[in-house]
N, CA and C atoms as a LAMMPS dump frame, in Angstrom:
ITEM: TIMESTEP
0
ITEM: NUMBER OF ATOMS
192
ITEM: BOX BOUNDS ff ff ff
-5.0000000000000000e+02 5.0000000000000000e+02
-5.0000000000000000e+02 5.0000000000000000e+02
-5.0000000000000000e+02 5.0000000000000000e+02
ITEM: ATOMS id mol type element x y z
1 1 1 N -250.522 484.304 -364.156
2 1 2 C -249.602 483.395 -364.816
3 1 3 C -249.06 482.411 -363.773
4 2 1 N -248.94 480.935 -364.156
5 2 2 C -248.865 480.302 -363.179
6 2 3 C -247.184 480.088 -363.229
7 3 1 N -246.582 479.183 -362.419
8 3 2 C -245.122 479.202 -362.677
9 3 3 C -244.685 477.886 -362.58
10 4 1 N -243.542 477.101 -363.521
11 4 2 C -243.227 475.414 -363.531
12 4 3 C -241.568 475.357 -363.266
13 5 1 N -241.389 474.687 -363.029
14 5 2 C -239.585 474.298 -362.935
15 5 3 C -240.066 472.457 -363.579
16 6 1 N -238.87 472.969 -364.44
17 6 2 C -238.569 471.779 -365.181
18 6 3 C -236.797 471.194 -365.028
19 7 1 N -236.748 470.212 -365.044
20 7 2 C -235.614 469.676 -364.977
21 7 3 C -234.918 469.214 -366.038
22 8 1 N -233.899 469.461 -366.458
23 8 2 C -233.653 468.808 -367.605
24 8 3 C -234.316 468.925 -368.472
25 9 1 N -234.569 470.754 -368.973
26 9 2 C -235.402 471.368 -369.434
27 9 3 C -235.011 471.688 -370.828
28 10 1 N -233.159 471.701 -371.094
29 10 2 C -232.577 471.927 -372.074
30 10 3 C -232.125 470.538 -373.226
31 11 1 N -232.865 469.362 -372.849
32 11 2 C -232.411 468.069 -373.605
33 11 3 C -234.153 467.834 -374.646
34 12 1 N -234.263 466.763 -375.015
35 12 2 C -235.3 466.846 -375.777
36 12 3 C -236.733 466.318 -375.471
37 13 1 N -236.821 466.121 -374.598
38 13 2 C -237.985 465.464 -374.142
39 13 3 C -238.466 467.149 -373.609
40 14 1 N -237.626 467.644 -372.197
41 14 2 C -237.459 468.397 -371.95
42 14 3 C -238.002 469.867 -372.835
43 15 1 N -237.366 469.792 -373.638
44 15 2 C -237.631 471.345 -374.783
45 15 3 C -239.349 471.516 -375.146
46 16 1 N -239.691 469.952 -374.728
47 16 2 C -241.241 469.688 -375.752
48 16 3 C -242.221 469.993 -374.727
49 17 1 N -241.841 469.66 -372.791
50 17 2 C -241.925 469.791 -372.132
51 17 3 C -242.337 471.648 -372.087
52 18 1 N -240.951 471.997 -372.038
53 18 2 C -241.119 473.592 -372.144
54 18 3 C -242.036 474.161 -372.993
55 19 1 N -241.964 473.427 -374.165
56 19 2 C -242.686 474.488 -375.148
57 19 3 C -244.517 474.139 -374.918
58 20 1 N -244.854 473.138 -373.994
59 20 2 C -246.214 473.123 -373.854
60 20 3 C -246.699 473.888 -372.722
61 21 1 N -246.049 474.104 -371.927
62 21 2 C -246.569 475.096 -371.001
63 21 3 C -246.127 476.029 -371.479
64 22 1 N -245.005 477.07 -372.008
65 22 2 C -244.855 478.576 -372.669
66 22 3 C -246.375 478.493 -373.657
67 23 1 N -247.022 477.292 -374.355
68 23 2 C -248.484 477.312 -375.154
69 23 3 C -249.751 477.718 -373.695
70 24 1 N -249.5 477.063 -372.689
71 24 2 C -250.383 476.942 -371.279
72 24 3 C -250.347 478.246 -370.462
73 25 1 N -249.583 479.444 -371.061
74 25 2 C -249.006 480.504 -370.126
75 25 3 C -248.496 480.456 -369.134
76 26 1 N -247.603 479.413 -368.828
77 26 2 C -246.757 479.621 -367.902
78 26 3 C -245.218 480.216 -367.832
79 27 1 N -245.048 480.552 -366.625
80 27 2 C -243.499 481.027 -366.404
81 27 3 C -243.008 479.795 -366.246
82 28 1 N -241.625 479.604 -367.196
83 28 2 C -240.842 478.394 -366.869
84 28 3 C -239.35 478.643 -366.146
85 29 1 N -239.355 478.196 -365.388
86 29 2 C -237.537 477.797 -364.735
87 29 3 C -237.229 476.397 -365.393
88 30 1 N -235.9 476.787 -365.716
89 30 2 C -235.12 475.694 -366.681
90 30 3 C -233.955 475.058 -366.034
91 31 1 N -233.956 474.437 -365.251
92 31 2 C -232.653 473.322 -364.293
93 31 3 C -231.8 472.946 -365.167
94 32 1 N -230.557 472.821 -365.578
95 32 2 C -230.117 471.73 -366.843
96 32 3 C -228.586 471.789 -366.576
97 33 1 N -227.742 471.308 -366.61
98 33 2 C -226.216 471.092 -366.587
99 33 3 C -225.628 471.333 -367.954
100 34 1 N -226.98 471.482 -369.134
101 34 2 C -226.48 471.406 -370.879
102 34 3 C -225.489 469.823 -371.063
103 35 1 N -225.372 468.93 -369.868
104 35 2 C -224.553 467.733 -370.699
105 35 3 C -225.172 467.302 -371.88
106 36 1 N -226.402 467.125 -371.734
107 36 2 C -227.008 466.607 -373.046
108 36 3 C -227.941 467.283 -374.026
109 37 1 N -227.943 468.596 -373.45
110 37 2 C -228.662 469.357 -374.461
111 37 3 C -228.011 471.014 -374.894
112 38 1 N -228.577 471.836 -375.189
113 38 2 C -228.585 473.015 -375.614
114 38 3 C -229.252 474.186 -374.769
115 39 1 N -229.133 474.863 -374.879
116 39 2 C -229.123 476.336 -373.668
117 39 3 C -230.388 476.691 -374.542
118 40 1 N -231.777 476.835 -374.025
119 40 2 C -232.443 477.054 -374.98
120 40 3 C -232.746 478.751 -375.68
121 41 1 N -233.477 479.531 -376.485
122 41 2 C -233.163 480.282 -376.975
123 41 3 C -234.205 481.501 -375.573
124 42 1 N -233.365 482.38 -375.745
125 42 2 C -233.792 483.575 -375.024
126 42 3 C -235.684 483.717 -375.105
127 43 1 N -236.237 484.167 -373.819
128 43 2 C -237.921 484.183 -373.752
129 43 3 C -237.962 484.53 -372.969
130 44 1 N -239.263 485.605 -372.954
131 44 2 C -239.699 486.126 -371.43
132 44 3 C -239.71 485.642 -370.402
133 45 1 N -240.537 484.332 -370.845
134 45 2 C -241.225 483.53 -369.787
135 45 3 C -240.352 482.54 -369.218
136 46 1 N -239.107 482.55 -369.909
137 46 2 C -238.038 481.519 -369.561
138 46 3 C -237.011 481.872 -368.897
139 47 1 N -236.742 481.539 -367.516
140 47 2 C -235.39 481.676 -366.768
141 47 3 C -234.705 480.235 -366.372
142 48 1 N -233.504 480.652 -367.086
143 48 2 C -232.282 479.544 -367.126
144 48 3 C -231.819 479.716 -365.923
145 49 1 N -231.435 478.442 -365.42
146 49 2 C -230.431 478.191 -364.243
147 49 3 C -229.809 477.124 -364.453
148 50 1 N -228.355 477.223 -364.833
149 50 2 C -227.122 476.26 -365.047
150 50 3 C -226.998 475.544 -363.388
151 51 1 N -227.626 474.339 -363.329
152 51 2 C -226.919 473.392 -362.246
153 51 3 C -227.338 471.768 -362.584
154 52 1 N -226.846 471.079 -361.892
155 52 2 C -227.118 469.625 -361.943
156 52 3 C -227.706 469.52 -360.806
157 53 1 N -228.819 468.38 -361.428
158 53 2 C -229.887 468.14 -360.398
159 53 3 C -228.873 467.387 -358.613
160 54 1 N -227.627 466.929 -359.683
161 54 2 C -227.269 465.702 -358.688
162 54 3 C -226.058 466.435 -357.832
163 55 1 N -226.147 467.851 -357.935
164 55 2 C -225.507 468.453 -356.899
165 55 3 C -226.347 469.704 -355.964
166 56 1 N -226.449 468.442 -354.964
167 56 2 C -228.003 469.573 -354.361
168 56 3 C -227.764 470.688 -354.136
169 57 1 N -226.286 471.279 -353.525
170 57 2 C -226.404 472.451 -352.866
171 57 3 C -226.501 473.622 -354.284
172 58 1 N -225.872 473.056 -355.402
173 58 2 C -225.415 473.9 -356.34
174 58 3 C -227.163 474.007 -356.976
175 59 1 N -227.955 472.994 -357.107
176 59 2 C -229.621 472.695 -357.224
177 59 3 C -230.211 473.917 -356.511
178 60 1 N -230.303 473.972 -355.035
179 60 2 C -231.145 474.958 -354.7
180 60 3 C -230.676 475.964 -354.862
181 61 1 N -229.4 476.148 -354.94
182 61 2 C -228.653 477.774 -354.664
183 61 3 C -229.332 478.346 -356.347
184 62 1 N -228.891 477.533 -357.264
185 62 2 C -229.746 478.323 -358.788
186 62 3 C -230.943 478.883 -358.898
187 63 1 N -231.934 478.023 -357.847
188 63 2 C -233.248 478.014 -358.31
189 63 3 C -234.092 478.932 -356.713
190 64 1 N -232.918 479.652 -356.17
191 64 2 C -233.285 480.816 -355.067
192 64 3 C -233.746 481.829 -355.705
């Protein structure tokens, strides 16, 4: 299984994003702050990490 980080994974471009690789078998990491979207729904293959891209330290520390 291969593995993706997406950014701004929880808005809508984003979600369509996710849902073609969870079709591709991949493991997804989900970056997102939720300002503009929704926390998406619970999945194996899906691990959430609440940060904003535009605060780096808080960026890498999620996605350790």
């Amino acid at each position: 299984m291969r593995t993706a980080l997406v950014t701004g994974g929880a808005g809508f471009i984003g979600r369509h994003v996710v849902k073609s690789l969870l079709e591709k078998d991949y493991f997804v990491h989900i970056v997102d702050d939720l300002s503009n979207g929704i926390k998406p729904e619970e999945h194996k293959d899906i691990k959430f990490h609440w940060a904003s891209c535009l605060d780096y330290f808080e960026y890498f520390r999620s996605i350790k």
